[in-house]
Chimera marker file (.cmm) of the C-alpha trace (Angstrom):
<marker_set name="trace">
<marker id="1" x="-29.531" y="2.034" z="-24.404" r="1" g="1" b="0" radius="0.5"/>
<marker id="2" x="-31.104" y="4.652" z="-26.716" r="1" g="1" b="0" radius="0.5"/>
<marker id="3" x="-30.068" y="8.107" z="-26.395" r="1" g="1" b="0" radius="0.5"/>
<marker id="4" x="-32.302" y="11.157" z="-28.497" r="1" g="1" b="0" radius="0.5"/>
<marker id="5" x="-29.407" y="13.029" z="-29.456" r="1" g="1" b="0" radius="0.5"/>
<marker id="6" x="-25.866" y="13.534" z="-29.623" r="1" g="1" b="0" radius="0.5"/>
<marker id="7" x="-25.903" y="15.862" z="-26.827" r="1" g="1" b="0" radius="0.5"/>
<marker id="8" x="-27.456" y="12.926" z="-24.346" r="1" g="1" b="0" radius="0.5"/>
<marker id="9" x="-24.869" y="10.678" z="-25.836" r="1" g="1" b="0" radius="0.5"/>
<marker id="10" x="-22.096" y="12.664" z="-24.804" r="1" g="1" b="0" radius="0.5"/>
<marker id="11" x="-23.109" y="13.484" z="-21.159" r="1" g="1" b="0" radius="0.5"/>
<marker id="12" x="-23.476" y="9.843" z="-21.038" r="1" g="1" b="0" radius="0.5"/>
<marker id="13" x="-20.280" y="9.267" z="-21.717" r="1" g="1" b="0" radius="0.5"/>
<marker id="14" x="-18.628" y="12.196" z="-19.562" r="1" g="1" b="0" radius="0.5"/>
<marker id="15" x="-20.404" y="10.580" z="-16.495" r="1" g="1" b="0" radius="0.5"/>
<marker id="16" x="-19.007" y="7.067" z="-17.630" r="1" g="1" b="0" radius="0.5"/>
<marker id="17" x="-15.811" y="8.360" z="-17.200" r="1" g="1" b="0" radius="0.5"/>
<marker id="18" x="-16.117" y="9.965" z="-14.156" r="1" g="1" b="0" radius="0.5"/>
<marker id="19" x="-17.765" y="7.424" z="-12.581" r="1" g="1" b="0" radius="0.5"/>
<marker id="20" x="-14.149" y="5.243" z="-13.707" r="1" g="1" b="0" radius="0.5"/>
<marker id="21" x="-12.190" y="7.453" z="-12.343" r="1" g="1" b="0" radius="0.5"/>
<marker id="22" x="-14.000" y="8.047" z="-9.386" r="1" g="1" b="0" radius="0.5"/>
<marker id="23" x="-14.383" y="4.307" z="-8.538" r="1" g="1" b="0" radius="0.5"/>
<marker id="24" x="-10.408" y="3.812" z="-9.526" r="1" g="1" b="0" radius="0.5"/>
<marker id="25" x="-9.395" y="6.525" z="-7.108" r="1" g="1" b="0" radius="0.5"/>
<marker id="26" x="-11.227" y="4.890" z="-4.646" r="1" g="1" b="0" radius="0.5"/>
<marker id="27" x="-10.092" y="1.589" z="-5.231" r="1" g="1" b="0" radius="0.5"/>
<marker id="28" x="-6.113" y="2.881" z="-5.310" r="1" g="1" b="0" radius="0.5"/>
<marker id="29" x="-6.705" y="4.800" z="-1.981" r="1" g="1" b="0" radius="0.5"/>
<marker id="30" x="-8.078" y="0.706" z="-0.375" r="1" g="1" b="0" radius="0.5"/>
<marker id="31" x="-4.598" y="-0.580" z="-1.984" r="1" g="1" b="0" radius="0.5"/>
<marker id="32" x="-2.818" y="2.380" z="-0.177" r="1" g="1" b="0" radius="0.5"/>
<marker id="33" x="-3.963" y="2.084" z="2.739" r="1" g="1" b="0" radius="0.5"/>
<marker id="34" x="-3.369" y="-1.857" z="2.704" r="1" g="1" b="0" radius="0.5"/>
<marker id="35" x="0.146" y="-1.330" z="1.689" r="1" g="1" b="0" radius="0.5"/>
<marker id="36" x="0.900" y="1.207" z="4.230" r="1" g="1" b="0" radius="0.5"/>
<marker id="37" x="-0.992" y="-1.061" z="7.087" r="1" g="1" b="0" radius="0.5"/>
<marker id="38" x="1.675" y="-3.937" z="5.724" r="1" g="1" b="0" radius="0.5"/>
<marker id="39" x="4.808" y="-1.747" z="5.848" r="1" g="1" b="0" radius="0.5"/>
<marker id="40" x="3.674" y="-0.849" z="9.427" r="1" g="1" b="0" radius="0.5"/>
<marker id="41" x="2.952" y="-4.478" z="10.453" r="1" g="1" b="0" radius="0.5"/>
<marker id="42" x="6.127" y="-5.354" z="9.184" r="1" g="1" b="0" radius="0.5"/>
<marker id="43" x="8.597" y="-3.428" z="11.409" r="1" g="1" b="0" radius="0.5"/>
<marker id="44" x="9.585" y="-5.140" z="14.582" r="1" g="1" b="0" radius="0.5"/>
<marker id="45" x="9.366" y="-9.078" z="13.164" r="1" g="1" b="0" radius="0.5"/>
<marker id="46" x="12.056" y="-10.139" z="10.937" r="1" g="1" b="0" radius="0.5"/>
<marker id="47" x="11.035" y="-11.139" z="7.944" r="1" g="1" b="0" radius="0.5"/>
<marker id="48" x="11.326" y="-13.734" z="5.549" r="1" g="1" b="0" radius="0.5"/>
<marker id="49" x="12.313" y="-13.011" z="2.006" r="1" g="1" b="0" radius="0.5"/>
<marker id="50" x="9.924" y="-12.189" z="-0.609" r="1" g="1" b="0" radius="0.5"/>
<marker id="51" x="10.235" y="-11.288" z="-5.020" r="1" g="1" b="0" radius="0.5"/>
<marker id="52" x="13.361" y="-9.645" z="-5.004" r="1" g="1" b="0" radius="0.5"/>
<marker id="53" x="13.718" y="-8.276" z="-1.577" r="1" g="1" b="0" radius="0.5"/>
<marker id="54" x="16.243" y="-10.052" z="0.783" r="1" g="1" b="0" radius="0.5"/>
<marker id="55" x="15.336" y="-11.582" z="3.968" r="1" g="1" b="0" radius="0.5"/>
<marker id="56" x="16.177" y="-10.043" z="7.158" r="1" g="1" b="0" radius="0.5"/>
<marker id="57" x="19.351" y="-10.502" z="8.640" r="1" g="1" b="0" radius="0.5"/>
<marker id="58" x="19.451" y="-10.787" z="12.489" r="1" g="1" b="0" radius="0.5"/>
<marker id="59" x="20.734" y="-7.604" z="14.188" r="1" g="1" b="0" radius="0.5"/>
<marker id="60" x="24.178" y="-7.217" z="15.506" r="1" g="1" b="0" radius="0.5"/>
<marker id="61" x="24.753" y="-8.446" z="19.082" r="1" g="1" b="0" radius="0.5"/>
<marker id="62" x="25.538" y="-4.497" z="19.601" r="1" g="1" b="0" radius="0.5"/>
<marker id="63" x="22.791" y="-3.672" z="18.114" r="1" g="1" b="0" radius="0.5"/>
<marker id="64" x="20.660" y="-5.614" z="20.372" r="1" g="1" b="0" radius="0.5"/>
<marker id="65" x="22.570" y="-4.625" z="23.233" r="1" g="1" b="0" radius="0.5"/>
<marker id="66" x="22.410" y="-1.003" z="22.718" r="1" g="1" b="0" radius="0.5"/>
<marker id="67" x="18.605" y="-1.384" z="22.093" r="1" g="1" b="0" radius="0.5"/>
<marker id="68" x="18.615" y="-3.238" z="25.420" r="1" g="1" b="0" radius="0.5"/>
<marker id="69" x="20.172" y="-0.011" z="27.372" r="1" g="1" b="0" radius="0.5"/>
<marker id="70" x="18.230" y="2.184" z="25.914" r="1" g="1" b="0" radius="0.5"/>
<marker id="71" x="15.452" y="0.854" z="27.063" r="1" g="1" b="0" radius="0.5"/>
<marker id="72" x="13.974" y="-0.285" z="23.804" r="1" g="1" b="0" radius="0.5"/>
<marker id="73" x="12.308" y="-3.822" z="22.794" r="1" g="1" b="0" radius="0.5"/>
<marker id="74" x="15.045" y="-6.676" z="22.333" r="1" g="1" b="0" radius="0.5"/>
<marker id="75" x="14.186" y="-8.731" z="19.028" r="1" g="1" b="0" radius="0.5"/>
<marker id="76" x="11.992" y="-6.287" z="17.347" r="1" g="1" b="0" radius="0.5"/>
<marker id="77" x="14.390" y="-5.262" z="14.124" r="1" g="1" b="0" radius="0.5"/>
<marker id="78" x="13.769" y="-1.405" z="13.331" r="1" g="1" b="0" radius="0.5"/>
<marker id="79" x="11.313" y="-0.922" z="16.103" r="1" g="1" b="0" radius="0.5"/>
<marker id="80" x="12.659" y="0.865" z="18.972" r="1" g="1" b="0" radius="0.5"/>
<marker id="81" x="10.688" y="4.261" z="19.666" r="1" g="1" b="0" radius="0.5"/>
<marker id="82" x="8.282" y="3.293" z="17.014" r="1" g="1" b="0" radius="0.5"/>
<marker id="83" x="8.758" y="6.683" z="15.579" r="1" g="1" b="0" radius="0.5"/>
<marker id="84" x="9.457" y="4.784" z="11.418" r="1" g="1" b="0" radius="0.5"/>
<marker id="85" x="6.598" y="2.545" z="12.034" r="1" g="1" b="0" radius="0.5"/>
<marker id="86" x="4.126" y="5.660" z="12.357" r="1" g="1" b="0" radius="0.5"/>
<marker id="87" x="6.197" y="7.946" z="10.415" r="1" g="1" b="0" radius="0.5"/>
<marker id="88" x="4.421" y="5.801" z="7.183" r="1" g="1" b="0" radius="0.5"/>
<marker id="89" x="1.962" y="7.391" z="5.899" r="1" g="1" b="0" radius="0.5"/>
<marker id="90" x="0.349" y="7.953" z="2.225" r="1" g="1" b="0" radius="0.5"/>
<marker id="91" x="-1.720" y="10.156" z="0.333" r="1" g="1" b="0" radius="0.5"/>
<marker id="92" x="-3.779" y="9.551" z="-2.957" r="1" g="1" b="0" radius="0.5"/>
<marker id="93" x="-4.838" y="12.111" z="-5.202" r="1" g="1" b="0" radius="0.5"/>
<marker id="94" x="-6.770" y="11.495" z="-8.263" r="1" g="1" b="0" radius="0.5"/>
<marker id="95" x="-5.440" y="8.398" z="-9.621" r="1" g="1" b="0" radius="0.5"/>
<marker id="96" x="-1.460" y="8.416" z="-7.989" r="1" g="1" b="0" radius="0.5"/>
<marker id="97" x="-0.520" y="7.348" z="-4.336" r="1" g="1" b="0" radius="0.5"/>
<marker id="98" x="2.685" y="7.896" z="-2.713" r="1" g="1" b="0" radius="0.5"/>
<marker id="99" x="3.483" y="5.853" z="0.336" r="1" g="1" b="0" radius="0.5"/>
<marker id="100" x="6.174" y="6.052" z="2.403" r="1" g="1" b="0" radius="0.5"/>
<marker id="101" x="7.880" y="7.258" z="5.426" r="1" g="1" b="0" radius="0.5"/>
<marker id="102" x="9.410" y="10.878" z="6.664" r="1" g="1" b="0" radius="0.5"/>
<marker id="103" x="11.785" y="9.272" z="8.470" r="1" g="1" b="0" radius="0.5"/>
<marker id="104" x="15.007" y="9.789" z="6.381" r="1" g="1" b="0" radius="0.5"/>
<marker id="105" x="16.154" y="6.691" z="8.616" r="1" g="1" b="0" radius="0.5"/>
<marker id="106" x="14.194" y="4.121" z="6.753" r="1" g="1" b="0" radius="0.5"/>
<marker id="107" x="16.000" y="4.911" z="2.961" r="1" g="1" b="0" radius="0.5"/>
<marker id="108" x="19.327" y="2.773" z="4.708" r="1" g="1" b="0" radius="0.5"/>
<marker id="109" x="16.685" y="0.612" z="5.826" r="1" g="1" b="0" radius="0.5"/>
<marker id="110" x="14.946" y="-0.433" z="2.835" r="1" g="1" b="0" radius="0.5"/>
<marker id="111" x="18.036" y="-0.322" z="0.814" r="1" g="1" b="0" radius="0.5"/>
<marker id="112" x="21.076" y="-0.515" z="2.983" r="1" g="1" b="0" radius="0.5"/>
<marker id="113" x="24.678" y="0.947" z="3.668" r="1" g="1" b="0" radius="0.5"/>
<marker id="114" x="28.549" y="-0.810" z="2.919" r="1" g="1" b="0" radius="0.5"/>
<marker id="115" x="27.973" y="-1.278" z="7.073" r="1" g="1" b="0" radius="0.5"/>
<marker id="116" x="24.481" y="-2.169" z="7.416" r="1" g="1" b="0" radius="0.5"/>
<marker id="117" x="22.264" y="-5.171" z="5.583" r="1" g="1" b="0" radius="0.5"/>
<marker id="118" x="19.019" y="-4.319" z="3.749" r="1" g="1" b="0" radius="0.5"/>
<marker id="119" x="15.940" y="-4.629" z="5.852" r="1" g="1" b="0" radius="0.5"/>
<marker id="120" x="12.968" y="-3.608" z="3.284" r="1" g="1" b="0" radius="0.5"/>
<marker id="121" x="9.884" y="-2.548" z="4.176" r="1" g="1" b="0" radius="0.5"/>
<marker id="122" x="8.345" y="-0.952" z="1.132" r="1" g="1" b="0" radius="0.5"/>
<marker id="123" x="9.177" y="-2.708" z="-1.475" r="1" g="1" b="0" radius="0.5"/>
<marker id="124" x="7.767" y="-6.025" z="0.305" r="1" g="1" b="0" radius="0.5"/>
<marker id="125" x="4.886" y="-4.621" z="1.416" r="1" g="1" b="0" radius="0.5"/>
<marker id="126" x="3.722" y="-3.996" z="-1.848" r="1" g="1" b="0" radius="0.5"/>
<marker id="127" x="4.685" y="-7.405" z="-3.323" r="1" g="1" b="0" radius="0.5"/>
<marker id="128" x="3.182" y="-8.891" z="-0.251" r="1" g="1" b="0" radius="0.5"/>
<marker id="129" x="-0.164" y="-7.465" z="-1.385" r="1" g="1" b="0" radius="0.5"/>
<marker id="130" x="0.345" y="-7.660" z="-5.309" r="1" g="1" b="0" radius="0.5"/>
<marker id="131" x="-3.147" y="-9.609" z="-5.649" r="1" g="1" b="0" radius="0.5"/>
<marker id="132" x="-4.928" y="-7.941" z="-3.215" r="1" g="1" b="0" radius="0.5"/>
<marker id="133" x="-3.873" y="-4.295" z="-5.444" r="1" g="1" b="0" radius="0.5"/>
<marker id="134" x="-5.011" y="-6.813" z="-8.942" r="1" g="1" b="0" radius="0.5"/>
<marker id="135" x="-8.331" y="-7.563" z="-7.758" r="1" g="1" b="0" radius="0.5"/>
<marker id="136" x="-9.216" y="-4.281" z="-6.097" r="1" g="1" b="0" radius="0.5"/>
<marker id="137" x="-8.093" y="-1.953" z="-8.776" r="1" g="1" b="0" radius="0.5"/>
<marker id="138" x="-9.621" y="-4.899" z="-11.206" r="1" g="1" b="0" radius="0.5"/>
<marker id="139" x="-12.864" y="-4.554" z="-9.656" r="1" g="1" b="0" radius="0.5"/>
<marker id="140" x="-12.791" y="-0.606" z="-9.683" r="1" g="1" b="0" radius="0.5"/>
<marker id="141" x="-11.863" y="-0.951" z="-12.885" r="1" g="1" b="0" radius="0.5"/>
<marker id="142" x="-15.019" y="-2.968" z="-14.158" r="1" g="1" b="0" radius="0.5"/>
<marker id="143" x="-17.298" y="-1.316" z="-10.793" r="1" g="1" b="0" radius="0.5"/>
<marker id="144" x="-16.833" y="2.265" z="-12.931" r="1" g="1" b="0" radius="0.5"/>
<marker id="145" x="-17.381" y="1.093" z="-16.359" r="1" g="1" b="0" radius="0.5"/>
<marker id="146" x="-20.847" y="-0.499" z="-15.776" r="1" g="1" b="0" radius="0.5"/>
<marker id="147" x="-21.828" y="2.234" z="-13.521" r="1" g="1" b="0" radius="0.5"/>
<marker id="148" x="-20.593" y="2.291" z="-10.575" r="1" g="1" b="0" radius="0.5"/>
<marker id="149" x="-20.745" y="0.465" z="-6.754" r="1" g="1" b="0" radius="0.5"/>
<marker id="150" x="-24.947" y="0.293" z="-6.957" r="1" g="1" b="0" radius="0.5"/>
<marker id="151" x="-24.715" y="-1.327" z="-9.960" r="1" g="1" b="0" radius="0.5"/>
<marker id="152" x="-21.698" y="-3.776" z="-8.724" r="1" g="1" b="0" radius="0.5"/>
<marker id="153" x="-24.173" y="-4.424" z="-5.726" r="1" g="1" b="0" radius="0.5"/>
<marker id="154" x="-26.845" y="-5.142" z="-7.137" r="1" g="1" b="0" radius="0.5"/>
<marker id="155" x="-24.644" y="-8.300" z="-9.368" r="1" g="1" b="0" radius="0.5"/>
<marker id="156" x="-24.098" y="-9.411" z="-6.102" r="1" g="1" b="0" radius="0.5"/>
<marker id="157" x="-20.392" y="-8.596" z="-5.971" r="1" g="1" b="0" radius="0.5"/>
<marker id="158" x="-18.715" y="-7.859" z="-2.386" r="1" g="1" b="0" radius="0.5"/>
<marker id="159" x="-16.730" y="-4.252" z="-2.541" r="1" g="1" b="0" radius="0.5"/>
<marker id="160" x="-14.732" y="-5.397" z="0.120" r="1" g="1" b="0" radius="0.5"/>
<marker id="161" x="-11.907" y="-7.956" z="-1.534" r="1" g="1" b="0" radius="0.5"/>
<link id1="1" id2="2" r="1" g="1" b="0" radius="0.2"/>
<link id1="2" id2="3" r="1" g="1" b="0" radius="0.2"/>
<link id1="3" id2="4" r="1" g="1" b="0" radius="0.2"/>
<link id1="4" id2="5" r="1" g="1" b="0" radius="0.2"/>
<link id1="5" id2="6" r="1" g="1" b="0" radius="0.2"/>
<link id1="6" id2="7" r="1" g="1" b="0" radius="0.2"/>
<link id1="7" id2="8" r="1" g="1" b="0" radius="0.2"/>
<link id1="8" id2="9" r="1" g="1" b="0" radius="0.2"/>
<link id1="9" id2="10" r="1" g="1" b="0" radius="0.2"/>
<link id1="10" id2="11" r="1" g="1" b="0" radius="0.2"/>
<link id1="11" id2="12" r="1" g="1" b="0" radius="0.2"/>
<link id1="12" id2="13" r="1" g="1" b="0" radius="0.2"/>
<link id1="13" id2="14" r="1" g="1" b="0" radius="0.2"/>
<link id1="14" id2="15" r="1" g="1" b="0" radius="0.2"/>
<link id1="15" id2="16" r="1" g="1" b="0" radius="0.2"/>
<link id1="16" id2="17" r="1" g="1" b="0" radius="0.2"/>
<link id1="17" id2="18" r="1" g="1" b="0" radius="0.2"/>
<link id1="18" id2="19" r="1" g="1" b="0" radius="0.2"/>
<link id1="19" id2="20" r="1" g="1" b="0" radius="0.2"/>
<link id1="20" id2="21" r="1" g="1" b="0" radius="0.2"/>
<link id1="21" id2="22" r="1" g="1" b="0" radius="0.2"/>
<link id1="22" id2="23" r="1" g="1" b="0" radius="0.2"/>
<link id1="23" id2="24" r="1" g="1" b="0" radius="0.2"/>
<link id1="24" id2="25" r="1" g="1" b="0" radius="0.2"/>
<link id1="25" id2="26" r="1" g="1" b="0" radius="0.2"/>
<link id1="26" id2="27" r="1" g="1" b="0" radius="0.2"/>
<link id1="27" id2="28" r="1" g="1" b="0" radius="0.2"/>
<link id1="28" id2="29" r="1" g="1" b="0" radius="0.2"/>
<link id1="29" id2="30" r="1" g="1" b="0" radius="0.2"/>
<link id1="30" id2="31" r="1" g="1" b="0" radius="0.2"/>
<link id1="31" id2="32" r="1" g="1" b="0" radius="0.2"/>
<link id1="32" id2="33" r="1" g="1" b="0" radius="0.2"/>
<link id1="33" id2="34" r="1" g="1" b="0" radius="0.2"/>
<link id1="34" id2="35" r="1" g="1" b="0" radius="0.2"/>
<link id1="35" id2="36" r="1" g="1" b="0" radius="0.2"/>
<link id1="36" id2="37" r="1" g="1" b="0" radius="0.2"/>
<link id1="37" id2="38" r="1" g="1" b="0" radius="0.2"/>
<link id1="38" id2="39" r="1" g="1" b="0" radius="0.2"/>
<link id1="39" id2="40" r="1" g="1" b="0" radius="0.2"/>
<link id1="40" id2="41" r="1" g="1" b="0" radius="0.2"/>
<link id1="41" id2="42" r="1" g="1" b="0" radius="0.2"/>
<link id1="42" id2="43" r="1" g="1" b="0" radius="0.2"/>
<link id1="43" id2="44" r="1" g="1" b="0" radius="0.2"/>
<link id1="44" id2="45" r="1" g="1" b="0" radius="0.2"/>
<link id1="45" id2="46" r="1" g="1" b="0" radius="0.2"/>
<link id1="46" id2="47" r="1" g="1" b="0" radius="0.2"/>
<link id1="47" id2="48" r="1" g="1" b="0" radius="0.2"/>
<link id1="48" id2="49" r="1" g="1" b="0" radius="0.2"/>
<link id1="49" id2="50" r="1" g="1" b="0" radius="0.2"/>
<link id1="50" id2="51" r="1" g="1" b="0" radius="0.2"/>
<link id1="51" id2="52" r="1" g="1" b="0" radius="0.2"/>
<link id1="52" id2="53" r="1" g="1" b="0" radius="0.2"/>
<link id1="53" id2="54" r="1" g="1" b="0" radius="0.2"/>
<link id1="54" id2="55" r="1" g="1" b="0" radius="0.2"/>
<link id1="55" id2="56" r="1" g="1" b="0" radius="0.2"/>
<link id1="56" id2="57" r="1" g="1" b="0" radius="0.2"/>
<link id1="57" id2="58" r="1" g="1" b="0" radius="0.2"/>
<link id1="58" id2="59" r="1" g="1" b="0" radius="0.2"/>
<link id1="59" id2="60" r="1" g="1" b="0" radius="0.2"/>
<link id1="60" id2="61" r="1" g="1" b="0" radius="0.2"/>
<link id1="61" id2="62" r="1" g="1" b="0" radius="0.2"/>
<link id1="62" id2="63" r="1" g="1" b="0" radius="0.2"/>
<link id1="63" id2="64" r="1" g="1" b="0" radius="0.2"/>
<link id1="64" id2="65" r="1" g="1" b="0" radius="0.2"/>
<link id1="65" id2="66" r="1" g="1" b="0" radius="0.2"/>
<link id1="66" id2="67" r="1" g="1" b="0" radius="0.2"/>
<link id1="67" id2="68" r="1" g="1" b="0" radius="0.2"/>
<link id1="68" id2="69" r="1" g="1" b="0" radius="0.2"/>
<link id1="69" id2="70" r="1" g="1" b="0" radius="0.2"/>
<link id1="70" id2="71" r="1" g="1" b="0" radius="0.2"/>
<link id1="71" id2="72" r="1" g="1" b="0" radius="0.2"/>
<link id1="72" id2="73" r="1" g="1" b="0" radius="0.2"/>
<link id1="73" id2="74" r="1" g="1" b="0" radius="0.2"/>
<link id1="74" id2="75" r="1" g="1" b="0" radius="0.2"/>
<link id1="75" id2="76" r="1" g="1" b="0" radius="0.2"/>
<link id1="76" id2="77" r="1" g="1" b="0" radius="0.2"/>
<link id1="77" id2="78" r="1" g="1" b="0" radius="0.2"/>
<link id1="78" id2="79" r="1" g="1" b="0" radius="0.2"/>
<link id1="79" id2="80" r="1" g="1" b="0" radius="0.2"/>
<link id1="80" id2="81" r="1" g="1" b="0" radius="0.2"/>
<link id1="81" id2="82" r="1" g="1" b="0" radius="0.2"/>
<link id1="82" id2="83" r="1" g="1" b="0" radius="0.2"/>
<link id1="83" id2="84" r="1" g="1" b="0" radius="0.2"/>
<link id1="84" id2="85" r="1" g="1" b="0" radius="0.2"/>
<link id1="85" id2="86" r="1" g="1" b="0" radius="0.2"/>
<link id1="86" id2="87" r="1" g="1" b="0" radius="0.2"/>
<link id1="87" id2="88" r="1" g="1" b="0" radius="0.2"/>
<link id1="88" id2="89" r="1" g="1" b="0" radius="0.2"/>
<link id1="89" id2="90" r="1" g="1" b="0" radius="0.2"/>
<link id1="90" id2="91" r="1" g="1" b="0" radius="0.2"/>
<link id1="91" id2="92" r="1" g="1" b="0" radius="0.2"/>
<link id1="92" id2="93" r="1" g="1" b="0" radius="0.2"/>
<link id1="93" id2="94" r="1" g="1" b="0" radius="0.2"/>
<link id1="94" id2="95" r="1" g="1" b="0" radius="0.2"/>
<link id1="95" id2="96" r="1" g="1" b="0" radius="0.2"/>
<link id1="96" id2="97" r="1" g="1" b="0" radius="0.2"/>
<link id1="97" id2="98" r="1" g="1" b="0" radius="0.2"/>
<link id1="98" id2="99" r="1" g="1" b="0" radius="0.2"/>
<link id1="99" id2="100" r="1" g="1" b="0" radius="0.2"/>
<link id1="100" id2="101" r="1" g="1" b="0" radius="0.2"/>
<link id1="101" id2="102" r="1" g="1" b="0" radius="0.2"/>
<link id1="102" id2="103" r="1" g="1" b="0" radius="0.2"/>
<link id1="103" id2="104" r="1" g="1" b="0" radius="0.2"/>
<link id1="104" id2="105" r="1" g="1" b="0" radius="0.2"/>
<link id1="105" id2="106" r="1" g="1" b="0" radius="0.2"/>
<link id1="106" id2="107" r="1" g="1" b="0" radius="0.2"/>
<link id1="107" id2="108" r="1" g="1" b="0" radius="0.2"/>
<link id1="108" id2="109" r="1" g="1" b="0" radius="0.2"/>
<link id1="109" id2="110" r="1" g="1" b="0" radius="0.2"/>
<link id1="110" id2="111" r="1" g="1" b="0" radius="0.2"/>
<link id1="111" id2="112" r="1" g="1" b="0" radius="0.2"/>
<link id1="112" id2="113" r="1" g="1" b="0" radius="0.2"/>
<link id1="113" id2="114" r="1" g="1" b="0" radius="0.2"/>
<link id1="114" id2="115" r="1" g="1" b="0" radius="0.2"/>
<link id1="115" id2="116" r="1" g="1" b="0" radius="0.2"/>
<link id1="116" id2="117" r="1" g="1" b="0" radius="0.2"/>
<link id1="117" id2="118" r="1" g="1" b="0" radius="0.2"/>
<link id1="118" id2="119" r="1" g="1" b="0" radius="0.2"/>
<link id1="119" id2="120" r="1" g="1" b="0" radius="0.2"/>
<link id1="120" id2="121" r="1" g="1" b="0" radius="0.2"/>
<link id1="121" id2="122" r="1" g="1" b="0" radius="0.2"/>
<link id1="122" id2="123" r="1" g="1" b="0" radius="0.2"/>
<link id1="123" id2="124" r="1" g="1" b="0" radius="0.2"/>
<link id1="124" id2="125" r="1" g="1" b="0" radius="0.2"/>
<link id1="125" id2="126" r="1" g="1" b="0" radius="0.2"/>
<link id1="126" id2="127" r="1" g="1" b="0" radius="0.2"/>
<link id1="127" id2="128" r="1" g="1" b="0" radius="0.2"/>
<link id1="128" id2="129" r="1" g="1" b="0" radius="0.2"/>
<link id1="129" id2="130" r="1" g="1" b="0" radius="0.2"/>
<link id1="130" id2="131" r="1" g="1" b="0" radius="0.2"/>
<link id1="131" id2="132" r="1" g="1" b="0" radius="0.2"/>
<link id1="132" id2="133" r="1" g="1" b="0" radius="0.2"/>
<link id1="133" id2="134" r="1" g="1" b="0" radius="0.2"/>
<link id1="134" id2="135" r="1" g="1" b="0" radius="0.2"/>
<link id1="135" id2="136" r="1" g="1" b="0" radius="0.2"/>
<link id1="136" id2="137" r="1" g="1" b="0" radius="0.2"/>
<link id1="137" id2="138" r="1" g="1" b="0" radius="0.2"/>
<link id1="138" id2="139" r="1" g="1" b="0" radius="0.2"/>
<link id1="139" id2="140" r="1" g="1" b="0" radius="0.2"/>
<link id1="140" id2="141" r="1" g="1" b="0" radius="0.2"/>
<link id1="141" id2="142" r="1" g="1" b="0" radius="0.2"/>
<link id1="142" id2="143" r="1" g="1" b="0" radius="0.2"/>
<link id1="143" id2="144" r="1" g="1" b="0" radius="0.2"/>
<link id1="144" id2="145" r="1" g="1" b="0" radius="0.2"/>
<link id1="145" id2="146" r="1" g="1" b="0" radius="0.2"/>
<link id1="146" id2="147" r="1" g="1" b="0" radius="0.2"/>
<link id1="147" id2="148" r="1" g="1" b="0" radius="0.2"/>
<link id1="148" id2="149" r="1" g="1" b="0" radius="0.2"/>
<link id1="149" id2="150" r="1" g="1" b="0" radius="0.2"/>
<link id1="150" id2="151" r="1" g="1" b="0" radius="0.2"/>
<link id1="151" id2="152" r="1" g="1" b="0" radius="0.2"/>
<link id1="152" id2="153" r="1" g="1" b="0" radius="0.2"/>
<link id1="153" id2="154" r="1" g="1" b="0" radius="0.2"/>
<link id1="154" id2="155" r="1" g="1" b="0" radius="0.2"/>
<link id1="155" id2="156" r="1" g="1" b="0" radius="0.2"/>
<link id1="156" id2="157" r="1" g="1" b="0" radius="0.2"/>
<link id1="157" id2="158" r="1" g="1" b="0" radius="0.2"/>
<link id1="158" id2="159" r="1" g="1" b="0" radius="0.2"/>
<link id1="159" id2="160" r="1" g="1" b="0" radius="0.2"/>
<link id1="160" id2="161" r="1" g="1" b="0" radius="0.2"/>
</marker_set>
């Protein structure tokens, strides 16, 4: 490449780095929404455990029962109105993404209480998907240094990991 002054040099590089950030922004906000998709998916199946999060222990028999009465599913640990499931949510700005729930409920969840076992959500859904989050904020990564998703295309690489 063969620029004809300093100037074009520098504008070069300015759009280099956008282009980097640009493409990493993008690929965080694919990694949040994955995570987030996970954490939902996850609620309502016990599951096993994963890293250093604990697997699920079975509900109390009360528990069960009282889900029972109230007309909510039997078997489905933290589901019952579904209100935590949809309560996660996430948001990305420029290269930082929070995800989460607004259900203060699901802090006693994910980490427990003296009278109530952990049941983590968070924290495994993100280990559940630590390669998927490697390869797409890899390919971001290399995607914005050589220029962007038309040049990543045209190599022949699939955007989609």
């Amino acid at each position: 490449m063969e620029f004809k002054s300093l100037g074009a040099l520098a504008l070069h590089m300015a759009s280099q780095e956008v282009a980097l950030l640009v493409s990493l922004h993008e690929g965080l906000e694919k990694c949040a929404v994955k995570v987030e998709q996970t954490a939902k998916d996850e609620i309502g199946h016990y599951q096993a455990g994963i890293g250093p999060f604990p697997a699920w222990a079975d509900l109390a028999d009360s528990t069960e029962a009282e889900k029972v009465r109230l007309g909510y599913p039997a078997d489905a640990p933290l589901l019952a109105s579904g209100e935590m499931q949809q309560s996660i949510t996430h948001t990305t700005h420029a290269l930082e993404t929070v995800i989460g729930s607004t259900d203060e409920k699901m802090v006693y969840h994910e980490f427990g209480t003296a009278k109530m076992p952990a049941r983590p959500v968070m924290g495994p859904a993100v280990f559940r998907n630590k390669e998927y989050i490697r390869r797409v904020l890899g390919m971001a990564t290399v995607s914005g240094l050589i220029g962007g998703s038309a040049i990543h295309a045209s190599l022949g690489y699939d955007s989609t990991p």
